[in-house]
N, C-alpha and C positions, 0 to 999 in steps of 0.2 A: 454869221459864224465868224466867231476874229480866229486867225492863227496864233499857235503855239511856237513859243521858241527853241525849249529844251527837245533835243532830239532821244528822246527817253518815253517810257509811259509807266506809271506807277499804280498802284493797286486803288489809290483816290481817283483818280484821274477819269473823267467821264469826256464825251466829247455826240454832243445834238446835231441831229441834220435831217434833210428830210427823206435823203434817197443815199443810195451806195452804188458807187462804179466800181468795180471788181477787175482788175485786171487779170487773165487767164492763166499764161503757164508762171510757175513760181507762185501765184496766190491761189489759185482752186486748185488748178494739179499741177505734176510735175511731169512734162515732158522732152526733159536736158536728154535724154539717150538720144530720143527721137531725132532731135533739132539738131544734135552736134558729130552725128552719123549722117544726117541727109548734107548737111553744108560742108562738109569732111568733103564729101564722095564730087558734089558740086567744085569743091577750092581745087580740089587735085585736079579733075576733069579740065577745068577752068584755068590752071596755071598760075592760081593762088597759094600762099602760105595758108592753111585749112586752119591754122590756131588763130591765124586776122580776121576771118571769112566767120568764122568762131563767135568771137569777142564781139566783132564789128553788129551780127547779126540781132545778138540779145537785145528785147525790149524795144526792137523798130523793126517796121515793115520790110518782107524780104524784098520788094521791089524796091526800096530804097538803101538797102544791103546791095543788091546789085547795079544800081546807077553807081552806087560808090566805088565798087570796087571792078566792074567791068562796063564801062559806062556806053565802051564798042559794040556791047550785044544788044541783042532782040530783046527788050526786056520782058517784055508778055511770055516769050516764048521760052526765055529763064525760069521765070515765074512759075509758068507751068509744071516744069519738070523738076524743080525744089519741090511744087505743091504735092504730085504726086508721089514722089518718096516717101513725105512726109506719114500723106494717109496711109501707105501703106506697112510703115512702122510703126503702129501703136500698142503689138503687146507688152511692153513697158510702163506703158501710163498708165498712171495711177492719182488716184485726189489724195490731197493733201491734208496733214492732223486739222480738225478744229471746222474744215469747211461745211459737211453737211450737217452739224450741228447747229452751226451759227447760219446757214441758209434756210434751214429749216424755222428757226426764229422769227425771220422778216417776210413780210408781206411782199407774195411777188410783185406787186406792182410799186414797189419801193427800190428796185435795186435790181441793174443788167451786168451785162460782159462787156469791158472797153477792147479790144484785143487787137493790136499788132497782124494776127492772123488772119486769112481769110474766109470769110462765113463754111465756105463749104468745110475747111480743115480745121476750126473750133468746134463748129456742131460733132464731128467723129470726133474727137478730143474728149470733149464733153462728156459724148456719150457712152464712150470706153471706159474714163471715169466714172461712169455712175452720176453724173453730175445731171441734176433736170436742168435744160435749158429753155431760156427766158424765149420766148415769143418773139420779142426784136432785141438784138444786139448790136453794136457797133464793132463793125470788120474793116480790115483794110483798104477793102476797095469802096467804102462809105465815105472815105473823108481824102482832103487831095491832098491834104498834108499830115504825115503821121507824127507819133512822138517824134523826139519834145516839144513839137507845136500843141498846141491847146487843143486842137480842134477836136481830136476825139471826140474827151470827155466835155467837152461843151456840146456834141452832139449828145452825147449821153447822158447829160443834164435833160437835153431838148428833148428827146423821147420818156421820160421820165416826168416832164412835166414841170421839174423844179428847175431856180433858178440853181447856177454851176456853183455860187458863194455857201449854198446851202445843202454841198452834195460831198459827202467824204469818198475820196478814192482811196483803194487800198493796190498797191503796185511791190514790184519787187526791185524792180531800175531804175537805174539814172536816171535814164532816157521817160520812163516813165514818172518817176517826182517831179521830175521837172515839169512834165507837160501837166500833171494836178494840178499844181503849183501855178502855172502860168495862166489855169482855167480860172484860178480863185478857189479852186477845192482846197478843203483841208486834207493833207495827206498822210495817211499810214501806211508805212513800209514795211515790210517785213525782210529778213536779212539773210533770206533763201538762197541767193545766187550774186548777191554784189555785198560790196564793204560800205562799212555805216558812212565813209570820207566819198564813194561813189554817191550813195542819199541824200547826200546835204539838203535837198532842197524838200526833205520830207520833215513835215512837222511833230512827228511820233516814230517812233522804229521800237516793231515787236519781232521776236524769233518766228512766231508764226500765229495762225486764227485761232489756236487755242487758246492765248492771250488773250481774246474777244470777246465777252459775252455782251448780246442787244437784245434791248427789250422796246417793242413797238409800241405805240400809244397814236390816239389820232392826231396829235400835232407835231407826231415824227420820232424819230428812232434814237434812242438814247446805248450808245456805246460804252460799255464801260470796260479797262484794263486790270485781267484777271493775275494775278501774281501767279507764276509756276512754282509745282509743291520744291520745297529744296532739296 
């Protein structure tokens, strides 16, 4: 799979691979209440600006939210008490236009969850959204290095089976193009929660999965960029 240059997608525009990393909040659902209520309630507690605690959080592991910004604590024992906020704010989540349409299309053993989160707090995610969750996914505490390192989605290449050059990610961050990007994935972003100058390092930028339509074949998934009506 070669990379794109234009950070654009057009109605021609098709794009082959064999599997699809998904990354979770901003591409399957939307859980900004959730996340910017728990780490609000965390920066204050904490002695933080809650709008750095904020910013800083999106599209990386909360345990590396916290090394960064209070690097004095227990970090485990941080961890935990974001985790549990977390779960317990989820009447707001909700999935996102375009997702179970377009999951419903692929073959599940074509395509997982990369996610920043930790298994126990995507699975409730997930599941609050109405979203069927994959059998194995890639969580936080799976990999040692989170976004923007590779590692994820090269794990999620590896559970998948395919190699990573051959695997589209679709993310909503920085943090996250970049670490596709670093994997060899081809990447599509969508422009939910960061600016198209944050993306740079995504190869595609759609408003969101209704953009999407894929059609599976046995020698892999062909993606192609649906025009929105005007």
């Amino acid at each position: 799979m070669t990379h794109s240059s234009p950070l654009s997608a057009t109605p021609a525009s098709t794009v082959h691979c064999k599997g699809i990393l998904f990354d979770m909040d901003g591409i399957l659902i939307s859980s900004l209440g959730s996340v910017e209520r728990s780490w609000h309630i965390w920066a204050v507690s904490r002695g933080i600006d809650p709008a750095l605690a904020i910013r800083t959080a999106h599209g990386r592991r909360a345990v590396e939210t916290i090394r960064m910004l209070r690097p004095d604590l227990e970090e485990l024992s941080e961890l935990k008490f974001i985790e549990d906020m977390e779960i317990d704010d989820v009447d707001d989540i909700v999935v996102l236009p375009g997702v179970l349409r377009l999951l419903a299309s692929l073959p599940p053993e074509r395509w997982t969850v990369v996610t920043s989160a930790t298994e126990r707090l995507a699975r409730v995610r997930l599941a609050q959204a109405g979203v069927q969750v994959p059998e194995r996914i890639i969580s936080a505490e799976m990999v040692e290095r989170g976004k923007p390192h590779p590692d994820p989605f090269l794990r999620g290449a590896e559970i998948l089976g395919f190699p990573a050059a051959e695997c589209v990610v679709f993310e909503d961050s920085g943090a996250g193009a970049r670490a596709g990007n670093a994997a060899g994935c081809t990447v599509i972003a969508t422009t939910f929660s960061h600016s198209k100058k944050d993306l740079a390092a995504a190869d595609y930028l759609i408003t969101d999965l209704t953009q999407i339509a894929a059609q599976a074949g046995e020698d892999g998934i062909s993606l192609r960029f649906v025009a929105l009506p005007d």
